[in-house]
C-alpha positions in Angstrom: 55.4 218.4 36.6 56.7 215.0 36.2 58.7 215.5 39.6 55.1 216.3 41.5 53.5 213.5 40.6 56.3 211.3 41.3 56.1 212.8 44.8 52.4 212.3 45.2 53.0 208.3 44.1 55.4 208.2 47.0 53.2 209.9 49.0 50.6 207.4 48.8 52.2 204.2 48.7 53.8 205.2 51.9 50.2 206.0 53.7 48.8 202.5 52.8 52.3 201.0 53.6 52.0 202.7 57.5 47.9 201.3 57.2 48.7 198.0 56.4 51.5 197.8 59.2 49.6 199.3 61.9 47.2 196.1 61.5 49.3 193.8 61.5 51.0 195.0 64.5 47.8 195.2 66.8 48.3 193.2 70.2 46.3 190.1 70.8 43.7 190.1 73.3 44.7 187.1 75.4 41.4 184.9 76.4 40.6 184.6 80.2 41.6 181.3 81.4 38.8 179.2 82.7 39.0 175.5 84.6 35.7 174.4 84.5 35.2 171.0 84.0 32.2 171.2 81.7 33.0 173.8 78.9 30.7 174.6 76.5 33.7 174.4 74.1 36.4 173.0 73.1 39.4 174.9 71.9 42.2 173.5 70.4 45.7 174.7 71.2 48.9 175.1 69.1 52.0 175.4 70.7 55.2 176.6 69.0 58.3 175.7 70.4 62.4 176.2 69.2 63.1 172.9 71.0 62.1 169.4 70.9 61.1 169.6 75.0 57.3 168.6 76.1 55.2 172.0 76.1 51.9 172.3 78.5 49.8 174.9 77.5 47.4 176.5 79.5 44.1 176.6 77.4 40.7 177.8 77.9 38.7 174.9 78.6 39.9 171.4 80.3 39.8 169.9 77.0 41.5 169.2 74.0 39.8 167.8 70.5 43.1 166.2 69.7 41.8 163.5 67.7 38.1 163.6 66.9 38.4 160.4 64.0 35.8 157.6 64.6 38.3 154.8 64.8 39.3 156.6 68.2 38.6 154.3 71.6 38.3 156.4 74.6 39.5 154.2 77.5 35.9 155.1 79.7 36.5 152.9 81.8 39.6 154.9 83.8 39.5 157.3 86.1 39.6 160.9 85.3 42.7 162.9 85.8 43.0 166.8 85.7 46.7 167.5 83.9 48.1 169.9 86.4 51.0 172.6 85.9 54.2 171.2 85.0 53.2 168.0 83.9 54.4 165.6 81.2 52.4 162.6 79.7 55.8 160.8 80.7 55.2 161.9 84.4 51.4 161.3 84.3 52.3 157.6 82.5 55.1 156.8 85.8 52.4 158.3 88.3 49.8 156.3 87.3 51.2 152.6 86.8 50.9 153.5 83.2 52.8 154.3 79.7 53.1 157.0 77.2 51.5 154.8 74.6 48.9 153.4 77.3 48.1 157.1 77.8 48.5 158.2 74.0 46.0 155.7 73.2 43.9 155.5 75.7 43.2 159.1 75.2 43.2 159.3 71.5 46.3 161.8 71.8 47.2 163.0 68.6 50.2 164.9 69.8 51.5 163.2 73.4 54.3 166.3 73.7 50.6 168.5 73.7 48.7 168.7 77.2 47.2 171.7 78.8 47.0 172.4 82.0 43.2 171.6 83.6 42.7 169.2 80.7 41.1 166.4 81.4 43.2 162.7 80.8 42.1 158.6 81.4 44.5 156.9 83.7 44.3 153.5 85.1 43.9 154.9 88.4 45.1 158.1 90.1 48.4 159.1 91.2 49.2 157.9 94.6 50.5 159.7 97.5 54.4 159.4 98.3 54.7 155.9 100.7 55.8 156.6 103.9 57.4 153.4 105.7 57.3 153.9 109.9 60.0 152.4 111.9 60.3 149.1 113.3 57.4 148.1 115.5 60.1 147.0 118.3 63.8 148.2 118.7 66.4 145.5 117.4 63.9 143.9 114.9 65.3 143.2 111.4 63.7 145.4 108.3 64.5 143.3 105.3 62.2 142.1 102.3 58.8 142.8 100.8 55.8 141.0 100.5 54.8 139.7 97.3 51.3 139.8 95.8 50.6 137.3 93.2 48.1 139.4 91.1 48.6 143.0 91.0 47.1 145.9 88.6 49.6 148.4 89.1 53.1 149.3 90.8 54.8 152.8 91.7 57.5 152.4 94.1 55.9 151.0 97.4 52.4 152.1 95.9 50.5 148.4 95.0 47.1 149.0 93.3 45.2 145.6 93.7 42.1 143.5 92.1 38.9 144.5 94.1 37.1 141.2 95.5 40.0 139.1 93.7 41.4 135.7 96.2 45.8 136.3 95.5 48.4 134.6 97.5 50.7 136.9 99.4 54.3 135.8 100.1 57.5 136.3 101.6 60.7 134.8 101.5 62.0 135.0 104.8 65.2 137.0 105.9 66.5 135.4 108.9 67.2 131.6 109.0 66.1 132.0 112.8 62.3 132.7 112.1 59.8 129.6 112.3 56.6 131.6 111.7 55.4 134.8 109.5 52.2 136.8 110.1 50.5 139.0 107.7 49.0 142.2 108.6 46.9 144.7 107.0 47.0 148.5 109.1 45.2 151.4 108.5 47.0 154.5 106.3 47.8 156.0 109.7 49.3 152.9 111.1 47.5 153.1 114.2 44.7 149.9 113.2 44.8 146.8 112.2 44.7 143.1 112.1 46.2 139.9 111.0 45.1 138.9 107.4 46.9 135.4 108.0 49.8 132.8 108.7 51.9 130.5 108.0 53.8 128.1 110.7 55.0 125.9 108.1 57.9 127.7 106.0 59.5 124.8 105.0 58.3 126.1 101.4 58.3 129.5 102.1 55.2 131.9 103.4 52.4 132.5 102.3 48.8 133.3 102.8 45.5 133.6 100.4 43.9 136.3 100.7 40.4 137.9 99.7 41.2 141.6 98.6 38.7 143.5 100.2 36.4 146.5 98.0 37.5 149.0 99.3 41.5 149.8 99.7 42.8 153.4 100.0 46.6 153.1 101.2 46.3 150.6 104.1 49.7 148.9 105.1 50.6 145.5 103.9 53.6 144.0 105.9 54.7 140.9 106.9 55.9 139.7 110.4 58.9 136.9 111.0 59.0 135.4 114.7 61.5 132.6 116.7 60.5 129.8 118.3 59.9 131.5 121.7 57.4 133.8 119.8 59.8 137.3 119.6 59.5 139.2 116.8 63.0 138.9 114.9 62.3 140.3 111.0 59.8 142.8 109.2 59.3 143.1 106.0 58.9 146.9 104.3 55.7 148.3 104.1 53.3 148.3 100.9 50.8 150.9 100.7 47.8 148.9 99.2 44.8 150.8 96.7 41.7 149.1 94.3 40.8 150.1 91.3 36.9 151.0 90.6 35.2 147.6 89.6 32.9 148.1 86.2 29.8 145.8 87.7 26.5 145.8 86.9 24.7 148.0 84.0 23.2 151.3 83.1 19.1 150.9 82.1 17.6 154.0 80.4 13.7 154.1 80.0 12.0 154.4 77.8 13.7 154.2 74.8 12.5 153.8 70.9 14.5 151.1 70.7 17.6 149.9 72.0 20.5 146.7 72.3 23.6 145.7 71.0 26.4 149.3 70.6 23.2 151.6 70.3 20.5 153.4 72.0 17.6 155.6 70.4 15.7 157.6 72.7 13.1 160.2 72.0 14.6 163.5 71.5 13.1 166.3 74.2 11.3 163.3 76.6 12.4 162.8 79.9 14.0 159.1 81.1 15.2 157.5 83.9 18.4 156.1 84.0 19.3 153.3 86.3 22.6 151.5 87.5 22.1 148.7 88.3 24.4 146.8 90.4 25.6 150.2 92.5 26.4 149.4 95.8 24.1 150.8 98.5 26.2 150.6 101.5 28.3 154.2 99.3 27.8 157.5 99.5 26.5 158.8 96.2 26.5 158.0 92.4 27.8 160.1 89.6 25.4 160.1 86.0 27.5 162.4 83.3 27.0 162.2 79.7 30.9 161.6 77.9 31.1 162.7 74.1 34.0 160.5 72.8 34.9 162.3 69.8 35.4 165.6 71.6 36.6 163.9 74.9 34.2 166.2 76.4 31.8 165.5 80.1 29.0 167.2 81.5 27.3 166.3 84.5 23.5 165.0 84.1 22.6 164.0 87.6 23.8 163.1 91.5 21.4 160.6 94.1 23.1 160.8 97.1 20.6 158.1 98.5 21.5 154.5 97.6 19.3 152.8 99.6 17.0 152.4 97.3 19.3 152.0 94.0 21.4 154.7 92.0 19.1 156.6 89.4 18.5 160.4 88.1 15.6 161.7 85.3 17.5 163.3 82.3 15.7 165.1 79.2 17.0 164.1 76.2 18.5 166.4 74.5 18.2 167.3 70.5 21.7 166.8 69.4 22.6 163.3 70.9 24.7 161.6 68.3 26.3 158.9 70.0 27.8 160.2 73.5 27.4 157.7 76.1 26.4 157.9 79.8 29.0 156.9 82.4 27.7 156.1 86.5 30.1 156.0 89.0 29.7 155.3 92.5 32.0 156.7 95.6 32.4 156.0 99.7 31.8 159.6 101.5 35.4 160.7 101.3 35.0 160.8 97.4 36.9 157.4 96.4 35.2 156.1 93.6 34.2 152.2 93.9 32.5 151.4 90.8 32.1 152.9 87.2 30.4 151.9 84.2 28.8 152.9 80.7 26.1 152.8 78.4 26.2 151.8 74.7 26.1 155.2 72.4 23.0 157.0 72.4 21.1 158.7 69.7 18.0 161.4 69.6 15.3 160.8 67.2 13.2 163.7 66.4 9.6 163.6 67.2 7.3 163.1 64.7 6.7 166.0 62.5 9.2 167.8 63.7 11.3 170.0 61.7 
């Protein structure tokens, strides 16, 4: 009797034992990967790794909620970059005239080793293409030196990302003792334009020329020429490749509001406004309106005018669950470079009265 029972015990214990392990052995159903750059989501991702090595991970939306505290400053005011396969914040950081700890902050990282690919990161400006430096203009002519640029925002190899609409003083120190005069000279991406930005005839102090960086730069050639006394051309200096950074002019107007001024906005919640930048260029193509949660580091388009003749605006409904985002208009020429950018103090619904 006593051995029967036993048996039955066994019995069962091994039936719940083969129950509970066929759970727990149940494959995961792997979510569909998705780059849309205005999820309705955000998912956070956990990667494990056996070693110390920077891990992207590909998540389901371009955005990570790495670190949602209130103390946390998006930098709004950079450009938008989309982290692409393969990349490292440390790559991003050298790509973009930036750091680590730029980027880690900037973005209100809480793991910088974390990224995932389509996610969406701030960068002082976009990663520029490779330089490529043609051959001397003439046969025989000396390639030595570069030209100097007394105020610059950012440097990646020959790549010079300048102050729009900033006066700097370009320079170079000549490399043949034979030259008398130096010519600055701006050419198109292509090499095939340009024109003399300035001279100098007087290099007893070296060269050098002021100079009025125009709006709109987008990998023109910066290059300096050295000539004899006859007029030959003798020395060249290397090629620059020369960008601008969007300029944060002018202001965002939202009407009506409740009230409004100072780091706050309160609209009605459900009305529609009109939102206004003022200061955007009319001579560009179109301007951008997107509303940016900075706790989530989450966008999401709101409205395009692709007529700026008569100022940049869009209507917008305000929607219930406002609670501090911010709007963000940025304006950009026809081949999509963006010119200007700027933001709106936090914004705030209030419910209409009697609502529930």
């Amino acid at each position: 009797m006593y051995r029967i029972v036993a048996f039955i015990a066994v019995l069962a214990l091994a039936t719940i034992a083969c129950s509970l392990g066929g759970e727990g052995n149940a494959a995961p159903t792997a979510a569909p990967f998705s780059l849309s750059n205005f999820p309705t989501a955000t998912q956070n991702v956990v990667v494990v790794t056996s070693t110390p090595t920077v891990t992207v991970a590909v998540s389901s939306t371009p955005f990570l909620n790495n670190n949602p505290g209130s103390n946390c400053q998006i930098q709004t005011s950079w450009t938008v970059y989309i982290v692409q396969p393969g990349d490292t914040l440390g790559t991003i950081a050298q790509a973009t005239g930036s750091t680590v700890n730029a980027l880690t902050t900037g973005n209100c990282l809480s793991n910088p080793d974390l990224l995932s690919v389509g996610q969406r990161l701030r960068v002082p400006r976009l990663p520029l293409p490779p330089t490529i430096t043609p051959p001397p203009t003439q046969s025989g002519v000396l390639v030595a030196g570069k030209v100097n640029f007394s105020e610059i925002v950012a440097v990646v190899g020959d790549n010079v990302t300048l102050p729009a609409g900033k006066t700097i003083t370009l320079s170079y120190s000549r490399a043949a003792e034979a030259i008398t005069s130096v010519a600055f000279v701006l050419r198109s991406p292509n090499g095939v334009v340009g024109g003399v930005i300035g001279g100098d005839n007087n290099l007893n102090d070296g060269a050098s020329v002021s100079w009025s960086v125009p709006t709109l730069l987008d990998g023109q050639q910066v290059f300096a020429n050295g000539f004899n006394a006859v007029g030959n051309l003798v020395v060249q200096s290397q090629i620059s490749r020369v960008y601008t950074t969007a300029s944060t002019e002018g202001n965002i107007i939202i009407s009506p509001t409740i009230d409004g001024g100072g780091e706050s906005i309160h609209l009605q919640a459900g009305s529609t406004v009109t939102i206004t930048y003022e200061g955007a260029r009319t001579d560009l193509a179109r301007a951008e309106f997107a509303l940016f949660d900075p706790f989530a580091d989450g966008w999401s388009l709101i409205g395009t005018d692709s007529d700026l003749s008569d100022g940049a605006s869009v209507s917008w409904v305000v929607p219930l669950d406002l609670t501090g985002q911010i709007i963000v208009a940025s304006t950009y020429t026809a081949n999509g470079i963006q010119q200007q950018q700027q933001s709106s103090a936090s914004l705030f619904a209030q419910q209409p009265t009697g609502a529930d």
